[in-house]
SEBA-468560 format. One record per residue (C-alpha): residue number from 0; residue in one letter; x, y, z. Coordinates in steps of 0.05 Angstrom, whole numbers, plus 5000, padded with zeros to 4 digits. Layout:
R pos code   px   py   pz
R NUM    A    X    Y    Z
...
END
This chain:
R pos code   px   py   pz
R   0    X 3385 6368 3686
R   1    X 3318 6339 3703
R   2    X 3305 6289 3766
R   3    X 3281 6231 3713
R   4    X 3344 6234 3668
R   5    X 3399 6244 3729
R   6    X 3371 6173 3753
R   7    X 3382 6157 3690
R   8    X 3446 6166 3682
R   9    X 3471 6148 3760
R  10    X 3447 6075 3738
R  11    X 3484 6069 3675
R  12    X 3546 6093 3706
R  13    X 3545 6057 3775
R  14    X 3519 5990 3752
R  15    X 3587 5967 3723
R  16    X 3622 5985 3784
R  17    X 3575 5943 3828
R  18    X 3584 5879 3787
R  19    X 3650 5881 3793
R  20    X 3650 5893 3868
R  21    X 3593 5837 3870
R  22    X 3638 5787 3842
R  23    X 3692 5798 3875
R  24    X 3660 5787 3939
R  25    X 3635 5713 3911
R  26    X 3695 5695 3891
R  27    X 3726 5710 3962
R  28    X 3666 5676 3997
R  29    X 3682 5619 3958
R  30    X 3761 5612 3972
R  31    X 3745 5613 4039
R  32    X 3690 5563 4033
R  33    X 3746 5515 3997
R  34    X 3794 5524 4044
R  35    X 3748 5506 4101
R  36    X 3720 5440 4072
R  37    X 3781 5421 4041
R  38    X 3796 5387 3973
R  39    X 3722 5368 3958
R  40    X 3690 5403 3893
R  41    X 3618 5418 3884
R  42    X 3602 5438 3816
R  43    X 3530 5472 3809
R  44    X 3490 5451 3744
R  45    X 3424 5503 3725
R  46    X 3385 5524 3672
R  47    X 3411 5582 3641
R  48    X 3369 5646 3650
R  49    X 3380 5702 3608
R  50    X 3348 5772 3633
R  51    X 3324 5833 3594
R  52    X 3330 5903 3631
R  53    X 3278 5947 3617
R  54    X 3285 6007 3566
R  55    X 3284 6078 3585
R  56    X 3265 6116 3518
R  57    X 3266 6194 3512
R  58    X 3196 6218 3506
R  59    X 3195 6249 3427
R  60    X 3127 6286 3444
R  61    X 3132 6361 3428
R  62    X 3118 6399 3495
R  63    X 3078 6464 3495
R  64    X 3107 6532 3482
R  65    X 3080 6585 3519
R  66    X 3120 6637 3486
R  67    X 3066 6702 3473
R  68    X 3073 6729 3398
R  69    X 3052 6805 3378
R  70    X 3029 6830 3305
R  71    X 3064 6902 3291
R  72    X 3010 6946 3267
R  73    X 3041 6962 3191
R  74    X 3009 7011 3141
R  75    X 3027 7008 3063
R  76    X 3023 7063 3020
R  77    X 3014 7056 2939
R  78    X 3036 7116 2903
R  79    X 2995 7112 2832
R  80    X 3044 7125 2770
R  81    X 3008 7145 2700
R  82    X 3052 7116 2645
R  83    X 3020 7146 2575
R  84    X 2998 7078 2527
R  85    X 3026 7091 2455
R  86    X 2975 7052 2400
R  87    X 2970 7052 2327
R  88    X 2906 7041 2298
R  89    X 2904 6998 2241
R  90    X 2840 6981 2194
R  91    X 2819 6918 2193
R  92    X 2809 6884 2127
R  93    X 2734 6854 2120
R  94    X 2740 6782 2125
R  95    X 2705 6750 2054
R  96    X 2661 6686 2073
R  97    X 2645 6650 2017
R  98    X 2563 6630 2018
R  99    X 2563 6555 2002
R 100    X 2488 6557 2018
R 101    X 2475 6608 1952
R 102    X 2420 6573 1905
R 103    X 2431 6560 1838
R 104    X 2396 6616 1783
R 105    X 2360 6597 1735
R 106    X 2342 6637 1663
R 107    X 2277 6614 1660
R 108    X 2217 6588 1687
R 109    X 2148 6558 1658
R 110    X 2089 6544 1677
R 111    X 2033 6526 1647
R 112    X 1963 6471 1661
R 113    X 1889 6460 1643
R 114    X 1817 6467 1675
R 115    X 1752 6452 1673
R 116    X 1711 6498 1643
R 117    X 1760 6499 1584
R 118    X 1808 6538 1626
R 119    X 1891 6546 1587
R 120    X 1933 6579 1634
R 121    X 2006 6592 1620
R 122    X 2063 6631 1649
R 123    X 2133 6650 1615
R 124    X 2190 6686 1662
R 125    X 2257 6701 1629
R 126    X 2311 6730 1673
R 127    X 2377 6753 1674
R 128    X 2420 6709 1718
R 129    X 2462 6749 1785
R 130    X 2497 6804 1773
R 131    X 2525 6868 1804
R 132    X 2518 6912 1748
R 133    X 2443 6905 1720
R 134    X 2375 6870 1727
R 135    X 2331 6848 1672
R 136    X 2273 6798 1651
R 137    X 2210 6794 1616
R 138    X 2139 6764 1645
R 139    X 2086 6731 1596
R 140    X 2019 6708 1608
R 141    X 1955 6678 1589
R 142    X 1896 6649 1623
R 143    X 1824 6643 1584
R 144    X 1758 6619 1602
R 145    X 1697 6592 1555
R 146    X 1659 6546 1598
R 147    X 1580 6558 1606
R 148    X 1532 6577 1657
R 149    X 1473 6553 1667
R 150    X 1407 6591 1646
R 151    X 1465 6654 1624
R 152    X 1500 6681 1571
R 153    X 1562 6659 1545
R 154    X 1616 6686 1599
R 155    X 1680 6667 1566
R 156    X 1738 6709 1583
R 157    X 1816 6719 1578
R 158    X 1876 6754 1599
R 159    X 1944 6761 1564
R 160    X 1990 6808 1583
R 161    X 2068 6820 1574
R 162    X 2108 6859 1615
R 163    X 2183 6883 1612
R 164    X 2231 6905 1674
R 165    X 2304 6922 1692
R 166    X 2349 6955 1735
R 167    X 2410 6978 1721
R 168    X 2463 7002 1786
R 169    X 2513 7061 1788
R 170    X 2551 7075 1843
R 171    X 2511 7128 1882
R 172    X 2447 7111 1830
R 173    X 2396 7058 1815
R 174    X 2353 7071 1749
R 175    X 2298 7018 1741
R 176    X 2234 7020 1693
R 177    X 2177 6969 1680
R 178    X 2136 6969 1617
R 179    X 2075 6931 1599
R 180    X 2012 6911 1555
R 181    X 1952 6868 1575
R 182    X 1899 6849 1530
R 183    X 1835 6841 1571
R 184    X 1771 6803 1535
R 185    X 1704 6799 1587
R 186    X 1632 6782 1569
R 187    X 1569 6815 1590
R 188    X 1528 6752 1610
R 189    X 1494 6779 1658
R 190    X 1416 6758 1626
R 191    X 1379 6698 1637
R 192    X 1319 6705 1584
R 193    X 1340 6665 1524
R 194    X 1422 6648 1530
R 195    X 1423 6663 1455
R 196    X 1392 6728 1457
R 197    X 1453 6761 1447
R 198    X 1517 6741 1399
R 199    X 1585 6731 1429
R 200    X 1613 6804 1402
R 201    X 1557 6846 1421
R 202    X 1570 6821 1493
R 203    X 1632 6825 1488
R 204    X 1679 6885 1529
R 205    X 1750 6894 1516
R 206    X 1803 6929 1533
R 207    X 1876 6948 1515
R 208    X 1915 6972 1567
R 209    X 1990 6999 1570
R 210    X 2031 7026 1620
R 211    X 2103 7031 1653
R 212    X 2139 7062 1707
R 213    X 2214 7101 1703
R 214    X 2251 7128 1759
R 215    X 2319 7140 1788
R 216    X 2337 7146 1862
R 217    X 2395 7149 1903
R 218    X 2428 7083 1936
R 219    X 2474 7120 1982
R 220    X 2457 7104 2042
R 221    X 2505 7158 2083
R 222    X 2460 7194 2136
R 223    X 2503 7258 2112
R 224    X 2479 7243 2035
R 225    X 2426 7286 2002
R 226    X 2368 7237 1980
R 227    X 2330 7244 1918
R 228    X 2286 7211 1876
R 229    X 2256 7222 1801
R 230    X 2212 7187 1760
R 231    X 2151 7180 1707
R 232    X 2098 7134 1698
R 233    X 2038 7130 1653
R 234    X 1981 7088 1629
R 235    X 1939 7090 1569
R 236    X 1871 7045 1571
R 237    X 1814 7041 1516
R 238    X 1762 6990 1511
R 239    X 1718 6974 1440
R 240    X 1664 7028 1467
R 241    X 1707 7075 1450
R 242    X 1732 7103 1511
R 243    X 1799 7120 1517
R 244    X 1836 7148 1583
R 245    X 1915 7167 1581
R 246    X 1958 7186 1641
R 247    X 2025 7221 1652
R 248    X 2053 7223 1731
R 249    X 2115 7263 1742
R 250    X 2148 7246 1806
R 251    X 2201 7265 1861
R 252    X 2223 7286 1921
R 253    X 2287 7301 1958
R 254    X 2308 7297 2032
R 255    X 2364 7298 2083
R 256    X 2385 7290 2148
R 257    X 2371 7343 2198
R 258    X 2371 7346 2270
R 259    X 2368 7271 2290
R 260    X 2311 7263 2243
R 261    X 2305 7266 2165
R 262    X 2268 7310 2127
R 263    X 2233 7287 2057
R 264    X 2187 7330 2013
R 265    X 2150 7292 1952
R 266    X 2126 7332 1897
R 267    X 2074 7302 1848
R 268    X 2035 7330 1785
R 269    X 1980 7279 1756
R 270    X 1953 7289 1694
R 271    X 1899 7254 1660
R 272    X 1856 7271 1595
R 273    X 1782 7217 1594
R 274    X 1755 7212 1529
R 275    X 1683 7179 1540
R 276    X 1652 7150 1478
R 277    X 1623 7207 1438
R 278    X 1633 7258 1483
R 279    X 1682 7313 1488
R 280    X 1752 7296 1528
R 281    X 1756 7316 1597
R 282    X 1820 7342 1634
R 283    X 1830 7314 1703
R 284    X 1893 7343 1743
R 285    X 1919 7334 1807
R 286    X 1986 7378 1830
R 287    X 2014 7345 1903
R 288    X 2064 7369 1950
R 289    X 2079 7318 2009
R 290    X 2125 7348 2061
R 291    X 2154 7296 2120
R 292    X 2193 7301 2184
R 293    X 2212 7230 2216
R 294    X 2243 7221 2277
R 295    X 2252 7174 2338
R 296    X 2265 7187 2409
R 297    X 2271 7134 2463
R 298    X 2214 7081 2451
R 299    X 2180 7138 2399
R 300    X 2185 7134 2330
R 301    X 2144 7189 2295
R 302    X 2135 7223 2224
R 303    X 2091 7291 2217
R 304    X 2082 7325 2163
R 305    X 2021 7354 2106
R 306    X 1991 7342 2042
R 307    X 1978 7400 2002
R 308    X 1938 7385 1941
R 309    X 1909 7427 1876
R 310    X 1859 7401 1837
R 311    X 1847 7421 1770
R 312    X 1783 7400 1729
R 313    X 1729 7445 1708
R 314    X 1744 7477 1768
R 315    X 1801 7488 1813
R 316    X 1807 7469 1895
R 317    X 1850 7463 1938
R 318    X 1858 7421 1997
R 319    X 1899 7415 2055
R 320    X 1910 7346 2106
R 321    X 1952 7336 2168
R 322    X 1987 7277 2173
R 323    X 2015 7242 2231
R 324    X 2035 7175 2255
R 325    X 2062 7149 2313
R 326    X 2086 7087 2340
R 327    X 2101 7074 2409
R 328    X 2147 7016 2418
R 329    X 2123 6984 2490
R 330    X 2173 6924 2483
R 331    X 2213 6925 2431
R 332    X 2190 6871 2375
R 333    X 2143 6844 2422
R 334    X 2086 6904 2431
R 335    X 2084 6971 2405
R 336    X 2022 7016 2393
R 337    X 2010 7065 2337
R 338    X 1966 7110 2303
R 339    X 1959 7153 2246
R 340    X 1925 7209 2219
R 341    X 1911 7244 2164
R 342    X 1868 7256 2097
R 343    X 1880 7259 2019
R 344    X 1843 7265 1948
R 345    X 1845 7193 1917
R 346    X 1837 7196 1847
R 347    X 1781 7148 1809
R 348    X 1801 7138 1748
R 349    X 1774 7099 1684
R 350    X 1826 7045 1680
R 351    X 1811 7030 1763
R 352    X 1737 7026 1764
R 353    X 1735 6982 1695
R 354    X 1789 6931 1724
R 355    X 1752 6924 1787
R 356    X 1684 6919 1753
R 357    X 1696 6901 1683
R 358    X 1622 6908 1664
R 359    X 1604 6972 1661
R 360    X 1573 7026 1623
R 361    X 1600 7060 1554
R 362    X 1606 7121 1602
R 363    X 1631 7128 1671
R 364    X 1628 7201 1714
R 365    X 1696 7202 1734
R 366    X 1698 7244 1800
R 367    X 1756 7245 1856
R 368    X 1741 7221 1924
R 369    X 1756 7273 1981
R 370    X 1784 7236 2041
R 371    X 1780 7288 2088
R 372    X 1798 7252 2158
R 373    X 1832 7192 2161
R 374    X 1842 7163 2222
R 375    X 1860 7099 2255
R 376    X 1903 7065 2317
R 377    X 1903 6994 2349
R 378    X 1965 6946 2372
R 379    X 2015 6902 2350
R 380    X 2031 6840 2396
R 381    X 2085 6786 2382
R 382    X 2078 6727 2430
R 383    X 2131 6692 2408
R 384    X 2187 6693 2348
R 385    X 2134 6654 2305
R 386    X 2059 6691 2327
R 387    X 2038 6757 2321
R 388    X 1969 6789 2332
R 389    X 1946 6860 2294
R 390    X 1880 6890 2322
R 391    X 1865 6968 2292
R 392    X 1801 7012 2280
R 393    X 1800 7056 2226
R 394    X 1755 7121 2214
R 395    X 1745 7157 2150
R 396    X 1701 7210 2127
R 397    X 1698 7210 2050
R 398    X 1661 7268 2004
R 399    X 1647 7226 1931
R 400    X 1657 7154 1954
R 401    X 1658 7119 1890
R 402    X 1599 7061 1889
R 403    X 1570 7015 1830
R 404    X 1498 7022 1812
R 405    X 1466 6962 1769
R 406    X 1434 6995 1723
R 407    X 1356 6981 1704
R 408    X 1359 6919 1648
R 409    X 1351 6944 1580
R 410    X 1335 6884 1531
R 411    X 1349 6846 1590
R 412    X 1426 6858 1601
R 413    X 1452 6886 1665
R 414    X 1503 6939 1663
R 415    X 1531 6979 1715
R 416    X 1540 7052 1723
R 417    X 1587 7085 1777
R 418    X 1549 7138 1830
R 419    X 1584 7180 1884
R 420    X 1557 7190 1955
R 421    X 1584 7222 2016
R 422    X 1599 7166 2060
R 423    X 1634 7168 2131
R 424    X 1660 7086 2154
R 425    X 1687 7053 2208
R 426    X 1726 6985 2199
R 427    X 1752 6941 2251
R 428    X 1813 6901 2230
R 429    X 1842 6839 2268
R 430    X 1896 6794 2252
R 431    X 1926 6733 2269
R 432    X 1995 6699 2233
R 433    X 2033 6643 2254
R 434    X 2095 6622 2211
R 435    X 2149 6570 2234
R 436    X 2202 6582 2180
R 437    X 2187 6560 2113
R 438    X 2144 6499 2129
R 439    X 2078 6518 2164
R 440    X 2045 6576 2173
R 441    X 1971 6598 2182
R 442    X 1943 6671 2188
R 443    X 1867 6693 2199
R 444    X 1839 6758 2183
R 445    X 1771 6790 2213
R 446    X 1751 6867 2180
R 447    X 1683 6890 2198
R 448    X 1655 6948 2166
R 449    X 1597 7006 2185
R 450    X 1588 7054 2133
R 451    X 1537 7115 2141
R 452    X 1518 7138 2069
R 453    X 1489 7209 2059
R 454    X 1435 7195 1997
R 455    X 1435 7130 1984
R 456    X 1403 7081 2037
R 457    X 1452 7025 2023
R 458    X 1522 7020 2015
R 459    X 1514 6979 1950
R 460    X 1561 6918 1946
R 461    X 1598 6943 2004
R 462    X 1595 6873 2063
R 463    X 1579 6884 2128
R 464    X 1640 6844 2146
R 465    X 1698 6788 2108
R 466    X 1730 6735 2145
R 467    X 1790 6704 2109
R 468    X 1839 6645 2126
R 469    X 1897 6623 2092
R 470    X 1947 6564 2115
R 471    X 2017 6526 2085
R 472    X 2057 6467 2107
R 473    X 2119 6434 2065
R 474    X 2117 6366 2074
R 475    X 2193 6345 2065
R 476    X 2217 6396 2017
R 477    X 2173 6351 1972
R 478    X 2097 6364 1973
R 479    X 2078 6443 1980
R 480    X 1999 6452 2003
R 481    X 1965 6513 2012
R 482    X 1889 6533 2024
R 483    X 1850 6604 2025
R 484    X 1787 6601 2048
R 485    X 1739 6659 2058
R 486    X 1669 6692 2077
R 487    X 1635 6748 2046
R 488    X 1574 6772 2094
R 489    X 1511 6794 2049
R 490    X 1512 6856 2010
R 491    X 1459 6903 1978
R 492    X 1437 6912 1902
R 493    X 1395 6972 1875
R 494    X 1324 6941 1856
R 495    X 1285 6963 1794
R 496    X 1242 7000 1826
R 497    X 1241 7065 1872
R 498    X 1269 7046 1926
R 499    X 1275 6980 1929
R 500    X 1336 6938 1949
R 501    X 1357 6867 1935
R 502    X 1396 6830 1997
R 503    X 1456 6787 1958
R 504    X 1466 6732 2007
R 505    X 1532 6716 2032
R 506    X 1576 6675 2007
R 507    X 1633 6620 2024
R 508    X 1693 6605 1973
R 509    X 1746 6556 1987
R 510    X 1812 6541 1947
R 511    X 1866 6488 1966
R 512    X 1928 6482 1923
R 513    X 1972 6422 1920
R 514    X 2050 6434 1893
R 515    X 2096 6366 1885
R 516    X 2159 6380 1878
R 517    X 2200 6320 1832
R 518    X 2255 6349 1828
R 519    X 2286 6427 1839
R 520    X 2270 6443 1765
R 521    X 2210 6404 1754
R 522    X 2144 6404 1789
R 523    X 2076 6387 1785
R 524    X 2011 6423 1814
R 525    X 1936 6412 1831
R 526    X 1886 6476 1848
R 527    X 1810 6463 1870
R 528    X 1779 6535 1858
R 529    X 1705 6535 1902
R 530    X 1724 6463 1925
R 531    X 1651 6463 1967
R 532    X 1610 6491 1896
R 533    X 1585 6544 1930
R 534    X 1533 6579 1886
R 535    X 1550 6657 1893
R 536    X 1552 6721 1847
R 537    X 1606 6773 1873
R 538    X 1564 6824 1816
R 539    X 1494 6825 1819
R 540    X 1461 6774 1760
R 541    X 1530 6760 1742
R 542    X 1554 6694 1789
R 543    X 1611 6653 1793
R 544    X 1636 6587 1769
R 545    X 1624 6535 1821
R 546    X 1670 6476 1826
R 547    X 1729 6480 1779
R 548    X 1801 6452 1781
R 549    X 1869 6455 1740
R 550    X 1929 6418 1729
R 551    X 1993 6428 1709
R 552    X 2069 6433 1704
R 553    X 2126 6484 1725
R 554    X 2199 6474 1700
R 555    X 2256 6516 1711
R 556    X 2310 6516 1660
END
């Protein structure tokens, strides 16, 4: 026991024994006392004092352990156990979401307004509503022109056409076909002597024009599927000078999978029979075989292949073109570079010069242009989701370039006449396009050309360079406006006399078209055609309307 508790417990055992013994000895002390003084008594009065001892309390204070601990060195080892997983795999079904957000169809839609210059324009669509079996509608329009030009001749004009289409879907087939007729009425005005020199019908130049387009393909889209295609389309054309071109193209090609790539060969044969006015016909054939190898590897996608091409007139040739392009995806749908080359015999044909330049001769030379490099390259950028930037150059050298020649005035009326020149060009091509959605968008475009002719000095009607710029915005889903605006730099006329050239200045046209929507059947619209009134001629003598405008009225029912 330790010194501090053995004191401890000597006083709590001895102290009774000493009171005791303690009074005792008082009470002794004081019989003697009493017996010495006798019978007197003394009585003692005090205060009462109570005492408190003091408390000895047992530290509770946790004393130190010294005790030293060891950590046995232990070492665990896991024996892995493979226990073979039984699963069943079981399709899943496709889930079916219902598309709340699918638009109503309508059958029909019209639309239809007036101009100045005594302008009726209409258009009729009729269309078969959704449907998973077949496709079909029918297109009708008119738009006609008898306003007057100043110091001219009368340069009324109109076009009416109607035009058939449908699709109809098998299981591993689609067949589709388009069929249609215009009715095309122009004026040769180009004279400024007396406006009344001539009468309406011996300027006038019409044309009748039918054509359609038939084919069948294969839907399936099975990488292990044979792919084919079939098809014929045609076109007849003849105007009231009695020329008359008709057109039969057979068309195909198969392909199929093969060795991470596909392979595709086209076949074409193109024939065409001209019959100029008074003159005997003239058989123009082409025959076309267009083989193709596509394929991708890492950021590469790539297609090679040839075109192989007989051409049968009065005489036969045959040509041969590489082909190549390449595209070389940098960051995918952000940057990618390609180019292309290649070569091919373009066919001119009756029906394509006249609707590009309706007033020409009662005879045109029909000859095929001979493309025999084509090359070109630039960059695609995308800055963003909403911007994207295109900047190419192109290089071609052409045998027969097609060209129109304004033929020396006789009685004062200005004709035109096609020519053919060898012609190598170079055209630089940049684009810009910016489209948030469905409610703004604006896109530039900037193509300058260089062309080196062989005979002639100019390239008539050919511009040095076009700038164009076209913009949208939707103002609340109610108000639609749109704008195209471009430049045409100057371009070169044949003069009258030996050679001598007439600069046709350049020209600015601006259009800006305003759509209010009342309701989603029902609309109303406003177009400004040449809202500045430039004065410009895109043929020579033969110029423009300047400011005109039309209103009218769509309706959906």
């Amino acid at each position: 026991m330790k010194p501090d508790s053995m004191k401890i417990f000597f006083y709590r055992s001895a102290l009774p024994t000493l009171i005791i013994c303690f009074c005792s000895f008082i009470y002794q002390t004081g019989s003697a006392q009493t017996s010495n003084l006798g019978d007197e008594q003394i009585n003692v009065v005090k205060p009462y004092e109570p005492t408190l001892s003091d408390a000895f309390k047992i530290s509770d204070v946790p004393g130190r352990d010294t005790a030293v601990a060891y950590t046995p060195d232990l070492t665990y080892t896991v024996q892995p156990v493979r226990y073979e997983t039984v699963y069943t795999i079981t399709p899943i079904k496709p889930v079916k979401i219902k598309d709340e957000t699918i638009k109503d169809l309508y059958r029909g839609f019209v639309k239809g307004g007036y101009g100045t210059k005594n302008t009726p324009y209409i258009e009729v669509f009729y269309n078969a509503l959704r449907s998973k079996d077949f496709d079909a509608g029918v297109h009708l329009s008119h738009i006609s022109s008898s306003g007057k030009i100043k110091d001219y001749g009368y340069p009324g004009m109109s076009e009416t056409g109607i035009d058939l289409f449908g699709k109809k879907f098998f299981d591993q087939t689609l067949l589709e076909g388009r069929i249609g007729y215009n009715r095309l009425v122009y004026h040769y005005y180009g004279y400024n002597d007396p406006p009344d020199i001539f009468s309406k019908s011996e300027t006038k130049h019409s044309f009748d024009d039918l054509q359609g387009d038939f084919s069948f393909k294969s839907i399936n889209k099975s990488s292990e599927s044979f792919r084919y295609m079939g098809g014929v389309a045609f076109h007849n054309i003849s105007d009231n000078n009695d020329n008359n071109e008709s057109r039969i193209l057979l068309k195909g090609s198969g392909g199929k999978a093969i060795a991470d790539g596909n392979l595709d060969v086209g076949v074409e044969l193109d024939f065409m029979k001209y019959k100029p006015s008074g003159l005997s016909d003239e058989n123009l054939n082409i025959y076309r075989m267009m083989p193709r190898y596509k394929g991708s590897m890492d950021k590469v996608d790539f297609e090679a292949g040839f075109n192989a091409v007989v051409e049968s007139n009065d005489k036969t040739k045959s040509h041969l073109y590489p082909y190549a392009n390449i595209i070389l995806n940098m960051v995918p749908d952000a940057f990618s570079i390609f180019a292309n080359l290649g070569g091919n015999l373009e066919r001119n044909s009756f029906r394509d010069l006249s609707l590009e330049n309706p007033f020409t001769a009662s005879y045109l030379e029909l000859r095929n242009t001979n493309v025999k490099l084509d090359i070109s390259g630039g960059v695609k950028i995308r800055l963003e989701r909403e911007l994207f930037l295109i900047g190419s150059a192109r290089f071609t050298d052409a045998k027969h370039q097609a060209y129109f020649l304004n033929v020396p005035a006789q009685n004062t009326l200005v004709v035109y006449d096609v020519i053919y020149d060898n012609t190598t060009t170079l055209n630089l091509h940049g684009e810009v396009k910016y489209e948030q959605d469905e409610n703004t968008g604006v896109s530039g475009v900037f193509d300058y050309y260089s062309y080196n002719t062989h005979d002639l000095d100019k390239p008539l009607f050919k511009p040095d360079y076009k700038i164009s710029f076209s913009a949208f915005h939707n103002l609340g889903e109610k108000i639609f406006l749109s704008t195209q605006l471009t430049y045409v730099a100057s371009r070169y006329a044949m003069g009258y006399s030996t050679s001598d050239f007439i600069t046709m200045k350049g020209y600015f046209d601006g259009n800006i078209m305003v759509d209010y929507r009342y309701s989603k059947v029902l609309s109303l619209f406003l177009n400004l055609n040449n809202f500045t009134g430039s004065k410009y001629a895109r043929w020579y003598n033969y110029p423009s309307y300047r400011f005109a405008a039309m209103a009218g009225i769509s309706w959906s029912f």
